[in-house]
C-alpha positions as CSV (number, residue, x, y, z in Angstrom):
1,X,114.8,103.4,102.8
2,X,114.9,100.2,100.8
3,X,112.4,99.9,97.8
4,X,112.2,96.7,96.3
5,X,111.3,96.6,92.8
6,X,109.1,93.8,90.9
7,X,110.0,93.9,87.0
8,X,112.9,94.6,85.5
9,X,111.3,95.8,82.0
10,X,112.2,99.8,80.8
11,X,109.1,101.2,82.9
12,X,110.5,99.5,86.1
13,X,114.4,100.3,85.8
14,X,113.4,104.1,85.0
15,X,111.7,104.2,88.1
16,X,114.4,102.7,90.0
17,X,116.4,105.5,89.0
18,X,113.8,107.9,89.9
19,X,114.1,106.3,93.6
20,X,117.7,106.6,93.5
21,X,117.7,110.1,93.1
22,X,116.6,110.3,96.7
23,X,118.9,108.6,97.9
24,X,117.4,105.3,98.5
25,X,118.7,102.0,98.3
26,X,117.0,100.1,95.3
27,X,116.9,96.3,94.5
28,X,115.0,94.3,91.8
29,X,113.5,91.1,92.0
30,X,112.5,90.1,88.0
31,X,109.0,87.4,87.8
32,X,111.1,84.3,86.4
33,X,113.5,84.5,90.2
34,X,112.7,81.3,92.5
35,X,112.6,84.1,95.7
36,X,113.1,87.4,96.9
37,X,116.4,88.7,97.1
38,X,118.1,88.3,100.5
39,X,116.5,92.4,101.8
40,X,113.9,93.5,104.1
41,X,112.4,95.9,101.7
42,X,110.4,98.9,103.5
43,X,108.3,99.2,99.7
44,X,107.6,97.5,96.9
45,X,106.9,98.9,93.5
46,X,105.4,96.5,91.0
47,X,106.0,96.8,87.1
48,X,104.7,93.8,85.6
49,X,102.9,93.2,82.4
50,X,99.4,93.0,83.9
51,X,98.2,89.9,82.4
52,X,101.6,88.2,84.4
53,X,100.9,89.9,88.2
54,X,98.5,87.4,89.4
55,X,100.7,84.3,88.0
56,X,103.6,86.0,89.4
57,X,102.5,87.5,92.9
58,X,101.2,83.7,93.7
59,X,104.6,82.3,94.1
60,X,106.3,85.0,95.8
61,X,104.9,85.2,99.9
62,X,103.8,88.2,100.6
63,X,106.7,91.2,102.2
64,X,104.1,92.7,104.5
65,X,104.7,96.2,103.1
66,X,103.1,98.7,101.3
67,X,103.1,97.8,97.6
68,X,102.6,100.7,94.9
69,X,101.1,99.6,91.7
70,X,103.3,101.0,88.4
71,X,101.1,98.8,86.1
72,X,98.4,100.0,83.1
73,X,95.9,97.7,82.2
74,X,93.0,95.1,83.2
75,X,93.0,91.4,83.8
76,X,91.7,89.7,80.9
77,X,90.4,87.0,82.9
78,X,88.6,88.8,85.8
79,X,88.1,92.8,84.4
80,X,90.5,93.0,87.8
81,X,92.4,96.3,88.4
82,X,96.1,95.1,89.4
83,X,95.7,97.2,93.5
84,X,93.1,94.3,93.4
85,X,95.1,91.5,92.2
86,X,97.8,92.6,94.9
87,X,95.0,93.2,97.5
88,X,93.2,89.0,96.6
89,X,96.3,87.6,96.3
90,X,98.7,88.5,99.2
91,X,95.8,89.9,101.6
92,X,97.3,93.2,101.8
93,X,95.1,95.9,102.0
94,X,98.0,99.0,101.7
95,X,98.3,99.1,98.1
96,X,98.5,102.7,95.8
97,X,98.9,103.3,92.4
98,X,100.7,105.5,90.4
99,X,99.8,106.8,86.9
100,X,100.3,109.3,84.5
101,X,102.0,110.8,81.5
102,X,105.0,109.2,81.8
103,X,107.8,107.8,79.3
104,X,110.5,105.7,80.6
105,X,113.4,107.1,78.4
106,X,112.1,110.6,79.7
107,X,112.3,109.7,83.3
108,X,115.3,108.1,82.7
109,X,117.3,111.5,81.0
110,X,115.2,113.4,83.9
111,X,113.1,115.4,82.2
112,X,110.3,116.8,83.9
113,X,107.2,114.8,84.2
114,X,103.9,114.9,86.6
115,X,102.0,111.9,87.5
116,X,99.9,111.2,90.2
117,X,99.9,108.4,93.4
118,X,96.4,107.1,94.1
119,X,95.3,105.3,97.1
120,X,92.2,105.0,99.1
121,X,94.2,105.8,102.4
122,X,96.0,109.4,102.1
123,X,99.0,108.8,104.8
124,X,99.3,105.8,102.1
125,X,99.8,108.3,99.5
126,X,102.0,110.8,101.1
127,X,104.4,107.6,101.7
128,X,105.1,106.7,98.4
129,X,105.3,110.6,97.6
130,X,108.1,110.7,99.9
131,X,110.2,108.4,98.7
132,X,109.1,109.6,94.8
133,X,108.6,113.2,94.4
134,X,111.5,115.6,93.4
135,X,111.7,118.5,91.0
136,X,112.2,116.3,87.5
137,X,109.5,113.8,88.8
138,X,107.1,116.0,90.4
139,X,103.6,113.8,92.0
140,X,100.1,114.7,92.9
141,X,97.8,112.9,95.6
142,X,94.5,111.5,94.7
143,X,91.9,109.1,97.1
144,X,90.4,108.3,93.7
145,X,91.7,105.0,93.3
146,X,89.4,102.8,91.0
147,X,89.4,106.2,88.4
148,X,93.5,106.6,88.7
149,X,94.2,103.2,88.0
150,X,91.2,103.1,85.2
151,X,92.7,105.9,83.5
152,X,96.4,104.8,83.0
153,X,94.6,101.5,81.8
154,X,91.8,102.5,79.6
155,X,94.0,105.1,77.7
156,X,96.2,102.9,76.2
157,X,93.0,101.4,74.4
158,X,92.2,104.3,72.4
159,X,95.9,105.2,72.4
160,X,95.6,102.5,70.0
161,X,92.7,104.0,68.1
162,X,94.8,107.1,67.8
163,X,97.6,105.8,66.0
164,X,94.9,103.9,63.8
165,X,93.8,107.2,62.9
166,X,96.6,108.7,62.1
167,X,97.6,105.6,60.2
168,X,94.5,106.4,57.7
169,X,95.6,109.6,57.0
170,X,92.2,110.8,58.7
171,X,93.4,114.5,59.7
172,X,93.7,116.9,62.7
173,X,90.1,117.2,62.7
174,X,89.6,113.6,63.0
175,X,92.1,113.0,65.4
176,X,91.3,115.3,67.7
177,X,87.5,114.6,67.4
178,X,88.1,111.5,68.0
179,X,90.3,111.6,71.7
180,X,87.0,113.9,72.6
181,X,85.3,111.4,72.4
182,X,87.5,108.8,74.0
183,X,87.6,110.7,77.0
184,X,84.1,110.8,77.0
185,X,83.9,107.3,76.4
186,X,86.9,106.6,79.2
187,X,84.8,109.2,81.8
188,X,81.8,107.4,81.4
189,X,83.1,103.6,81.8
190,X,84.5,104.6,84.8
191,X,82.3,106.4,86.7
192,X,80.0,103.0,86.2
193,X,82.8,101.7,88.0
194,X,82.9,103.6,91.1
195,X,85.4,106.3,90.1
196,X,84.5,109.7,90.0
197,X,84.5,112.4,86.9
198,X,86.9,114.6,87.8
199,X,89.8,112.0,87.9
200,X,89.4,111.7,84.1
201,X,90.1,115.4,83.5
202,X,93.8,115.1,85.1
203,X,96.8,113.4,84.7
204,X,96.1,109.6,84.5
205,X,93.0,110.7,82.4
206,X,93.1,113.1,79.8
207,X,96.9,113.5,80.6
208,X,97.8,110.4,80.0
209,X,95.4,109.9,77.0
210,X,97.2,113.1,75.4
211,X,100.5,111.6,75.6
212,X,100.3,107.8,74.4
213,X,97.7,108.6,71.5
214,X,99.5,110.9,70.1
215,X,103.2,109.9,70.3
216,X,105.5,107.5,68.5
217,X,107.1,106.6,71.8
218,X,103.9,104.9,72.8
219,X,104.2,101.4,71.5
220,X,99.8,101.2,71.6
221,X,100.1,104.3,69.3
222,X,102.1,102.4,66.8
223,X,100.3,99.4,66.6
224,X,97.5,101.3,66.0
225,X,99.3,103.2,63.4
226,X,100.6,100.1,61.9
227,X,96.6,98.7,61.6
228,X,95.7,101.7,59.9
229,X,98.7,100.8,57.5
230,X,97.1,97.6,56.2
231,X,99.0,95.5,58.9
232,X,97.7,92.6,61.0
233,X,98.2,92.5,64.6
234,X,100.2,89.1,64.3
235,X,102.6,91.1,61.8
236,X,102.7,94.5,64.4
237,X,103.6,92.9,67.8
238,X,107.2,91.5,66.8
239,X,107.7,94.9,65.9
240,X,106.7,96.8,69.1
241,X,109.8,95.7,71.1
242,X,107.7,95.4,74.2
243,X,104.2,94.8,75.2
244,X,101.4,96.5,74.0
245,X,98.9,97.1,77.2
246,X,95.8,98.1,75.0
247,X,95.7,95.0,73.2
248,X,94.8,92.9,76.3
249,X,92.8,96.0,77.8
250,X,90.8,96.2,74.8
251,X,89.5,92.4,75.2
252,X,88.7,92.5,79.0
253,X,86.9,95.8,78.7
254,X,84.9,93.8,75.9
255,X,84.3,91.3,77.8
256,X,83.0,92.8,81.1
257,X,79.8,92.1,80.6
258,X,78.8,95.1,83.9
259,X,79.9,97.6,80.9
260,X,76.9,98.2,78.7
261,X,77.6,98.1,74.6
262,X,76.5,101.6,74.3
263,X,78.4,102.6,76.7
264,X,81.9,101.6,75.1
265,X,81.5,102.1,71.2
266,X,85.1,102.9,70.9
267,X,86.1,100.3,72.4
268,X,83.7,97.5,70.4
269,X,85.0,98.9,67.6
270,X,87.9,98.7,68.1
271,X,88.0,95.3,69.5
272,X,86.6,94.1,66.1
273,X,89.7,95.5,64.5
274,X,92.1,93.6,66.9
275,X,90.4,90.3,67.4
276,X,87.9,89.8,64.8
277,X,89.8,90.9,61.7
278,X,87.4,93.6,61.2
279,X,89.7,96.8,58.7
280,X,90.4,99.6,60.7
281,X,88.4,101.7,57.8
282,X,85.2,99.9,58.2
283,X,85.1,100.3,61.8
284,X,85.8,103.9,61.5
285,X,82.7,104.0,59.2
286,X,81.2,102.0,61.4
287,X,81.5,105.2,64.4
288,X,81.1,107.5,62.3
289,X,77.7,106.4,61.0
290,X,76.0,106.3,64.4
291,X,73.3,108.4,64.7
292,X,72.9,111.9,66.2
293,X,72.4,112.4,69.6
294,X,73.5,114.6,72.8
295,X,77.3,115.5,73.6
């Protein structure tokens, strides 16, 4: 097989070796390239920065393969999952996603890790498991395609408020209090968009959620750490070496007016900290001073 990779960041080159490993013959295309390279692909994986897949899928034709999503995150712009984006832009209906607790430098030393491929047609699935799963990279099926690619996006929000938390010195308690709620919070916006609970409690949920809001390897962990340090975004993000996914996510789940306030207070919250200059402390007090009601 011949998988053609879109990106050329960390997250795209650690799956490239992961391909490798099969024995398949892997080439990269990077967004900034005029055209394709000169192969007839038989996949394409794409790991873009979300906000930069629309811009960049518009002036590349379409390959007429099956594309697999490697992206976490919303469209600003539109609230758009990126299978979506693929789908309105190049008409093509065969696209999966694949999501889960997942570090590049991990993959890349082959340590194990679990994740799973999404997509609304199963044979579509057991493709890109075929040319993906091994023993150091092991993948699960799911037709639950709105809640995978939700979960690998939404977590890297309150990755964010993790680090935040641990940046104020809040405590275990608080901490893990606080991701409860998250994947409460995460559950619930998503099953308003189509996706069903369960999803939420595997890997691309809670999994996923576990990994990034807890870990210094998770660059939407540090910034939040960093805010709850006294620093300003505009001071944090030349320090992240990379982009931050939950920043962006943050202000389109904000904006998606179908997503009730009191159905994302996290989230508000937490948008006031990154785009309205509100302190991380107040916002927490802010949560925290909410009153009593049903778990």
């Amino acid at each position: 097989m011949t998988i053609l990779i879109l990106g050329q960041g960390a997250w795209g080159r650690a799956m490239g070796k992961v391909v490798e490993r099969l024995g398949h013959q892997v080439r990269f295309a990077s967004h900034s390239d005029a055209q394709w390279p000169d192969v007839k692909p038989d996949y394409l994986l794409v790991a873009l920065p979300v906000q930069h897949v629309r811009e960049t899928l518009s002036h590349f034709p379409p390959l007429g393969v099956p594309v697999l999503s490697l992206c976490k995150g919303l469209e600003i712009s539109t609230g758009s999952r990126v299978s979506d984006i693929i789908t309105e832009v190049w008409n093509e209906p065969r696209v999966a996603a694949l999501s889960g607790p997942t570090f590049a430098s991990e993959i890349v030393a082959e340590l194990p890790a679990i994740c799973t491929i999404a997509a609304k047609d199963e044979d579509l699935a057991k493709q890109f498991q075929a040319i993906l799963h091994q023993p150091s990279f092991r993948t699960y099926r799911s037709s639950d395609l709105i809640g995978v690619e939700l979960g690998g996006a939404l977590k890297n929000i309150y990755a964010i408020a993790g680090g935040a938390c641990h940046g104020l010195k809040l405590g275990q308690n608080s901490l893990a209090g606080l991701l409860t709620r998250c994947l409460a919070e995460m559950t619930r916006i998503g099953v308003q968009a189509g996706a069903r609970a369960e999803t939420f409690s595997g890997l691309s949920g809670i999994g996923d959620l576990m990994l990034t809001a807890t870990s210094e390897q998770s660059r939407n962990f540090r910034m939040g750490t960093l805010l709850g340090q006294g620093y300003s975004v505009e001071q944090i993000l030349p320090k992240l070496g990379g982009v931050c996914e939950g920043l962006p996510t943050a202000r389109a789940v904000h904006l998606n007016s179908a997503i009730p306030p009191d159905s994302k207070p996290i989230v508000t919250q937490l948008h006031a900290v990154l785009y309205e200059g509100v302190p991380p402390i107040d916002a927490v007090k802010k949560l925290l001073g909410r009153a009593a009601r049903d778990e």
